[in-house]
N, C-alpha and C positions, 0 to 999 in steps of 0.2 A: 389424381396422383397423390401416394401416400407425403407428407412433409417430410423431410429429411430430420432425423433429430440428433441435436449436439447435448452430450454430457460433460457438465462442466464439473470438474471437484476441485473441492476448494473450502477451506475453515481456517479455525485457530484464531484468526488476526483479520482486521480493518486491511490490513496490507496484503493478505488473500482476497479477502471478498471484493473489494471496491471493483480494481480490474476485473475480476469475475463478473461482475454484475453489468461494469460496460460492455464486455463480450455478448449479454446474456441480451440485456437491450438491444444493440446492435442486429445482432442476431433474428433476436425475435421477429426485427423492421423487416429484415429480408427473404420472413414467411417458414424459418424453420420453427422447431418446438425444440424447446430447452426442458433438461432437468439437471437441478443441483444437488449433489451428490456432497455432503458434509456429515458434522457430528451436532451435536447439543450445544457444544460450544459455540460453532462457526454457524449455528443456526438464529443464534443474537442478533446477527448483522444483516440477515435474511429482509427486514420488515420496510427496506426502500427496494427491493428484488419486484421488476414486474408482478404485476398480480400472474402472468399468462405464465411463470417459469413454476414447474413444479417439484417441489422441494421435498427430497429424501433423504433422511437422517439416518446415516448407515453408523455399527458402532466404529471405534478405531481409538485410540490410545497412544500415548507419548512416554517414553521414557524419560524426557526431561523434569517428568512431574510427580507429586507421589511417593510413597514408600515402599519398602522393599515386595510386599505383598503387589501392590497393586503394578509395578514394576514386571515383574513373573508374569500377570493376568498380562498385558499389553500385547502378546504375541496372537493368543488365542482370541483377544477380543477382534485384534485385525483379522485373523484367520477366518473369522465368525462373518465379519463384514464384507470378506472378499468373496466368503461359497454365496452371500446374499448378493453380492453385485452381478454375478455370475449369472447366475439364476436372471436374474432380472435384465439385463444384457441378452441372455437366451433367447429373451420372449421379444424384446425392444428393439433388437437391431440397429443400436447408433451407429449412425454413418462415421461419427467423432466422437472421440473426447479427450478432454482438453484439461490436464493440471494445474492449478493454482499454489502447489506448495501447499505444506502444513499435514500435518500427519491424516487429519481426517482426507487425505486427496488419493492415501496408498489403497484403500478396497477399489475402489472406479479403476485407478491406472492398472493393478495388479488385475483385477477381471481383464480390461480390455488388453493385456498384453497374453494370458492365458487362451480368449478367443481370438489374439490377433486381427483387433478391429482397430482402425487407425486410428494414430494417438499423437498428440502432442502434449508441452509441458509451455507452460509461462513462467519464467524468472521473473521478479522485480527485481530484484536485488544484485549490484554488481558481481558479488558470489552467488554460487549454488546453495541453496539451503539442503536440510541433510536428504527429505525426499526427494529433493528435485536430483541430487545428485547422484540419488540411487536408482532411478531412472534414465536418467541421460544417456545414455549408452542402448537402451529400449524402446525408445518411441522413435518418430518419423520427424519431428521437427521437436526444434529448443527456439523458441522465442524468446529473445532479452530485451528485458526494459530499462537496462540501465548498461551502456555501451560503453569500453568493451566491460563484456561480463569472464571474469573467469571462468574457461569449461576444463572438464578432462581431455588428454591429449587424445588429439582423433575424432573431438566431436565440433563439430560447426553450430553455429549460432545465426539468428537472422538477427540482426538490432531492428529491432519494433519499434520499443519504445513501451511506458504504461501507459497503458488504456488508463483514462479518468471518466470518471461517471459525467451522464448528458447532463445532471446540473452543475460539476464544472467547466464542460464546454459552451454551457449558456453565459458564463463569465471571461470567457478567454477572449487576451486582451482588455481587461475592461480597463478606464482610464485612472490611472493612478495621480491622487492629489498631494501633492508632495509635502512635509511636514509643515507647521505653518504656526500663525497665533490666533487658531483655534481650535477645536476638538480633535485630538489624534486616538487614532485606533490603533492599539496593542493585541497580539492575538497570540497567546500561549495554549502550545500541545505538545503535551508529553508520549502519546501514544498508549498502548491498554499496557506495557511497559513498562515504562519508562521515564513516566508523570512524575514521582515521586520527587525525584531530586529536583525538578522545574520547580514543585511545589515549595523546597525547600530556600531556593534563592533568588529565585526570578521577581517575589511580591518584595525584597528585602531590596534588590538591586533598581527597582520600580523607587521604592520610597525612598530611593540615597540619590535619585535626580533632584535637581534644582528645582525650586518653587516655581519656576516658569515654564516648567515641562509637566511637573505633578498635577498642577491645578487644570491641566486642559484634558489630560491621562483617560482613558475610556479605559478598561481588560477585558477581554473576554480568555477566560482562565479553564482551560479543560484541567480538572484535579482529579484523584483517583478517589472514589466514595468516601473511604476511611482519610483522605484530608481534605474533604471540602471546608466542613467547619474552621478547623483553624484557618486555611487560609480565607475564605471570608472575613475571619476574625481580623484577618493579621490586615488587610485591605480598610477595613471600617474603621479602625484604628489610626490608621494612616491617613485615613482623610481622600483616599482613591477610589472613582466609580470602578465599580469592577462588578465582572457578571463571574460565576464562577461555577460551574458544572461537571459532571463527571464525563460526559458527551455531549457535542454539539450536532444536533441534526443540521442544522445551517451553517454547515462550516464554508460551502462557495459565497455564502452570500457574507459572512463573517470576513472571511479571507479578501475578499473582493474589494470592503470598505478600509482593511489595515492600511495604514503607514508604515506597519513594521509587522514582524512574525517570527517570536521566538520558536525554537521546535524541532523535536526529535529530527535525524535525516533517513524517516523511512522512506522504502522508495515510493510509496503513494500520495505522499506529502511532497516532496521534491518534486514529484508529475506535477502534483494541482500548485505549486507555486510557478512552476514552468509556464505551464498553459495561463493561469490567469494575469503572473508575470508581479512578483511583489519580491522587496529586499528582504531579506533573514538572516537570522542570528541562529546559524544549526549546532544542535550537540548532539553527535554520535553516540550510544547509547553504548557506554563503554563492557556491558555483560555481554556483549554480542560474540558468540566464540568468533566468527571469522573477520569481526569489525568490517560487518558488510553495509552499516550506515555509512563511513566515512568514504567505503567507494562513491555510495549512494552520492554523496554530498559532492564528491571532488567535481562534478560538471559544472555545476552553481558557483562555487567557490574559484574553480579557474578562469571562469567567466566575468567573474567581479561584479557577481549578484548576491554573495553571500558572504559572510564571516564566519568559519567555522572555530569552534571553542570545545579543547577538545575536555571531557567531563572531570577530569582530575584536573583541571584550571579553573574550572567554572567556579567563581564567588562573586556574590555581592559586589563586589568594588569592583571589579574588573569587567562584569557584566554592566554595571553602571553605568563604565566609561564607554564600553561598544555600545550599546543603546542610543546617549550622547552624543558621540562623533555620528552617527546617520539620524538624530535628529537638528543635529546642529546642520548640517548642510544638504539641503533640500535637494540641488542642483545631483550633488553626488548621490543621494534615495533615489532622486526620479532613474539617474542613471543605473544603479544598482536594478530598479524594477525592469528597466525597458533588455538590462544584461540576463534576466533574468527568463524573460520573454522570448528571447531570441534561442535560446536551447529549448523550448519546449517543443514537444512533437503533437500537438494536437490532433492530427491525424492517426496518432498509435494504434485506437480501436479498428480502425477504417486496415492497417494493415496486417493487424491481427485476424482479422475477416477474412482477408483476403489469403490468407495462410490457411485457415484452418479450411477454407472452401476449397483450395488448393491439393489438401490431403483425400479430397472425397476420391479423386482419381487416383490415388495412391494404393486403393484397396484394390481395383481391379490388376494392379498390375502385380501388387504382390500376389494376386491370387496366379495369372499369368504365367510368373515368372521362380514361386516356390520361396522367394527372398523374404526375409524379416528387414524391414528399411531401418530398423532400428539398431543392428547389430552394426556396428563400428569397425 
């Protein structure tokens, strides 16, 4: 019997791929064949992607980026990538497939909605981002991983949850050492984003701590390429270990060993502090048009696992002081970690499976019954 194959599409961003690649593992364990469907971009993020998923770089294009010319191009390049999904759909026959948001995901959904082969969408984000929301009203299911998620009137949502990659679920739970008088672990990430501004006050707010927090201070400091240097500089100066990179391939095992964790609130970042359960200091990434961090963030934060700081407050002195008040009082971190834990859905992959396996009977019946399950 032929395997059943799921097409995942998905790029742009760390906050596409990760759950994409949980799905893709998942999946693979339960004997289907996967192929990932992105661009050049979201093809970066591909190189922790089983070796068994097979990766296809379709073009597609964003108008959020670019100039006027290449602006114009964006319609046709998609158009290009959808008569190629099409074609390849023809021949392939996916039982599924499955959105991750981000523009390279519009050729795969736009084929499978033209051949009317069952389709879902994954949200992370408490809002619709702009593909997913142009879909929504098209496919068979809306998977959300950050509950509730805003939808358009008339469309239902499953709360899932975000899938986190099997090497953050090798850390969930892991025991949290609560601040103490000796080595603590700081763990700053800005996202492919939204690093910038971290870069600019997080090393500044590090160094305005008291000599008895400095000297024990570990960082591991995700920077954007064009500022590692100085911050490096600005840490060696200071008299701070700090590790400072533009990506951390061991971010479970990073995150695992914090006391603290400054960091964007995307929603893939919010899942793996969830599941592995650590206190944070989140800042909403205030260019976001629909401030869909700050939904991101409100779970954590209600919960009294996080302090959220929204980015036009963020300085120096004031990030100083929040750092301080959760390493001054161990009892309140460990609590913050264990509040932290308690919203995670560690299971999300397990019911995203289950959904999308869900769908496979959904084609017989649309064929059955003449319906489009996606029309609202």
């Amino acid at each position: 019997m032929t395997q059943p194959l799921l097409i995942i599409a998905a790029g742009g961003t760390g906050g596409h791929m990760f759950p994409a690649q949980a799905l893709a593992e998942a999946m693979l364990s339960r004997g289907w064949r996967v192929k990932l469907s992105t661009d050049a971009r979201g093809a970066r993020y591909t190189g922790a992607f089983p070796e068994a998923v097979e990766i296809e770089v379709r073009s597609s294009a964003t108008f959020a980026r670019g100039g006027a010319l290449a602006k114009l191009a964006v319609p046709f390049r998609i158009a290009g990538g959808t008569i190629s999904s099409v074609i390849r759909m023809l021949r392939d026959k996916p039982a599924v497939v499955v959105g991750f948001g981000g523009y390279p995901s519009i050729p795969a959904l736009a084929a499978a909605t033209i051949l009317k082969r069952p389709r879902a969408i994954h949200e992370q984000n408490g809002v619709l981002g702009r593909v997913n929301e142009m879909f929504a009203k098209r496919v068979h299911a809306i998977a959300c991983g950050t509950w509730p998620t805003e939808l358009p009137e008339g469309v239902q949502g499953h709360d899932i949850g975000n899938p986190v990659r099997a090497a953050i679920l090798a850390r969930a739970g892991a025991p949290y050492i609560p601040p103490g008088d000796y080595p603590l672990s700081l763990l700053v990430m800005g996202g492919s984003q939204g690093a910038r501004i971290l870069s600019d006050v997080v090393p500044a707010a590090i160094a305005a701590l008291p000599e008895q927090y400095r000297q024990h201070i570990r960082v591991s400091h995700q920077a954007r390429p064009e500022d590692e240097a100085r911050v490096v500089s600005f840490y060696e100066q200071a008299g701070i270990d700090a590790t400072v990179q533009p990506f951390f391939a061991d971010v479970p095992e990073r995150m695992a060993e914090a006391q603290l964790v400054i960091t964007r609130a995307g929603a893939s970042t919010v899942a793996d502090l969830s599941v592995i359960g650590r206190p944070s200091i989140l800042v909403p990434l205030a260019a976001a048009i629909r401030d869909e961090q700050t939904a991101n963030a409100r779970g954590l934060v209600d919960a009294g696992a996080a302090i959220l700081v929204p980015e036009k407050r963020l300085d120096p002195e004031s990030l100083a002081e929040q750092i301080q008040t959760i390493l001054d009082f161990p009892e309140g971190a460990t609590q913050m970690a264990h509040a932290a834990l308690a919203t995670g859905k560690p299971d999300a992959t397990q019911r995203l499976v289950e959904l999308v396996e869900g769908l496979t009977g959904n084609e017989m019946a649309a064929k059955s019954t003449g319906e489009n399950f996606g029309e609202q």
